[in-house]
Each structure stands twice: as C-alpha cells, then as structure tokens.
C-alpha angles and dihedrals in degrees: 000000000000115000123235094204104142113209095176115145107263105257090254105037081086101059088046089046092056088037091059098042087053099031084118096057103036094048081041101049093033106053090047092057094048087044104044098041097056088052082077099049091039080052109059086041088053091049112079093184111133093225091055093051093050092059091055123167095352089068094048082054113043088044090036096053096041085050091059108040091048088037087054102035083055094047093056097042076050104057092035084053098048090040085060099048093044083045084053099036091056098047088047086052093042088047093058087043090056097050083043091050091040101044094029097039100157098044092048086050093049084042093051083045089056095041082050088046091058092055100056112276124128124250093250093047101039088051088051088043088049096044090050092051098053088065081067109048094180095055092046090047084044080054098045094052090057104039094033101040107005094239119136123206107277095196087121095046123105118197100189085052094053089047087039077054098051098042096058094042089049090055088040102053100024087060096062103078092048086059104096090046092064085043099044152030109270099265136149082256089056086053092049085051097048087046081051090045091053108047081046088064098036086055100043081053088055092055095044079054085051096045087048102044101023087213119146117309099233097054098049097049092033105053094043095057095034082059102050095036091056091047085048091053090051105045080053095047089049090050093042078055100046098039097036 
C-alpha cells in the first residue's frame, strides 16, 4: 500500500529561504537606499536658501532619483566586486592548506588536534578526530578555513546574484522617501510624509530582518530604524548647516 505522505516544501518555506540566504544584501542594500536617499530630501529641507525653496520638489527629484540609481548601480558593482575577491581570496588560502596538509602531514594533523582541542574536545578524542581528517585532506583544509580563518566555502556563492540582490533593495527601498514628492506640492506637509515614509521602510526592513532572523523583535525593528534615523538627522543638521 502505497503511502500519500506529502513532503513537499510549504508554499512559503522557499521565499524565507531566499530571504534569509540574501538578508545581507538585502538589509545592506536596503537601509542605504532609504538612508541615502532621504539625505537628499533632509537636505533640501535643511537647507533655507531661497533658491533652494523655489526649486522645490523637482529638485528633490531630479537630484533624488539620480542619487539612488548611481548609489545603487555602485552598491551592487560593490558587493559583486567584494564577493569575488572574497571567492578568490578563500581558494588562494585553501590552496596553500591543501600543499601544507599534503607535504606537512603530520604538523598540519597535531595543528587540526589542537584547533579541535580549542573547541572543546579532549586530547584523546581530538587526536583520534585529527588523525581521521588527514585521511581527507579537503575536509580538513574546509575545517581549517573556518576555524583558522573564519572563512566558509563560497562555492554556492554568486557573486553577480548578491550584487543582482542589493541593487534591487537599494532602488526599492530607496525609492520610498521620494514618494510623496511625485504625489504632492513640495510643502512642509510633503517633507512630514516622506519622514513618515521613511520610518515606514526602515521599519518594514526591520520586520523582513525579524522574519529572517526571528530575533527579537525589538532588535530587529529597533536597531534598524535607530540606525537610519540617526543618518537622516545627520545628513538635515548638515543642510541646515550648509544652507543656513
């Protein structure tokens, strides 16, 4: 008798899976665009000059919108960039474990004892664990990235697809606090909207973090908005500043 067990993956186990593989990218990429794009629209609030006011929200959005698509074409050439060289920096360093372990094969055994050894096994279990894993000269070179050099295999890792992740969080999210320009007449009631818009993103990214990470709630969502409210009130004090 043939059993009707279904052991499909629940409908939404696959988007948190992909949240949580590309939570650093998308919380990176994400927070700067809500962040620096509101730089442009604290600034122009900070700022009293009259020339400044007359512009109004055309100027918010002509220097907002070419802000975030070269911010955000430059964060994901960034983290494409800094995955390949982390790709290339770990196989140079595994390369060199494997020729120690192959032509020191005992030194690099008593070192992988002692690496055991610092993570809780006993001598008589952490020799036998060592002497086991020379025999396998690519998992002990795997162990001694991570333990070593805390460096994990990247082989899954795509580098095109993390940048392809940021730069689509930084637009999404960036995007938000330049909404009620494109809705409304530049007004001291647009800028209280776009404050509102941006605490709104900052705090939907906290909750993506949360779902992600399923820390506590408040940490999530309170450090993420504690972050980008302190860079929005920089980026006005330094156009009240400037323009004051």
């Amino acid at each position: 008798m043939t059993s009707d067990t279904n052991h499909d993956t629940p409908a939404g186990a696959g988007k948190l899976d992909k949240t949580q593989e590309f939570l650093k990218q998308i919380v990176y990429g994400g927070n700067d665009g809500i962040v620096t794009t509101f730089a442009i629209v604290a600034g122009f609030a900070g700022a009293a000059a009259e020339g400044v006011a007359q512009i109004g929200g055309l100027a918010v959005l002509v220097f907002g919108l070419a802000n975030l698509f070269a911010d955000a074409v430059s964060m994901g050439l960034g983290e494409f960039l800094s995955a390949r060289s982390q790709n290339d920096l770990y196989r140079s360093r595994h390369q060199t474990e494997l020729r120690k372990i192959t032509e020191h094969p005992e030194i690099e055994q008593d070192r992988m004892a002692r690496l055991l050894q610092d993570r809780g096994l006993s001598v008589t279990d952490s020799d036998a664990a060592a002497s086991i894993l020379s025999r396998h000269p690519q998992l002990m070179a795997d162990l001694t990235m991570t333990y070593t050099h805390g460096m994990q295999d990247p082989d899954d890792d795509n580098p095109a697809v993390n940048g392809l992740f940021t730069f689509v969080s930084f637009v999404c999210f960036g995007s938000v606090p330049l909404l009620p320009y494109f809705l409304f007449d530049p007004t001291r009631s647009t800028l209280v909207m776009s404050v509102i818009a941006t605490l709104l993103a900052l705090t939907a990214l906290g909750l993506l973090r949360f779902s992600a990470t399923r820390e506590r709630l408040t940490r999530s969502v309170g450090e993420t908005v504690l972050v980008g409210t302190v860079c929005a009130v920089v980026a006005f004090v330094v156009g009240w500043i400037v323009g004051g």
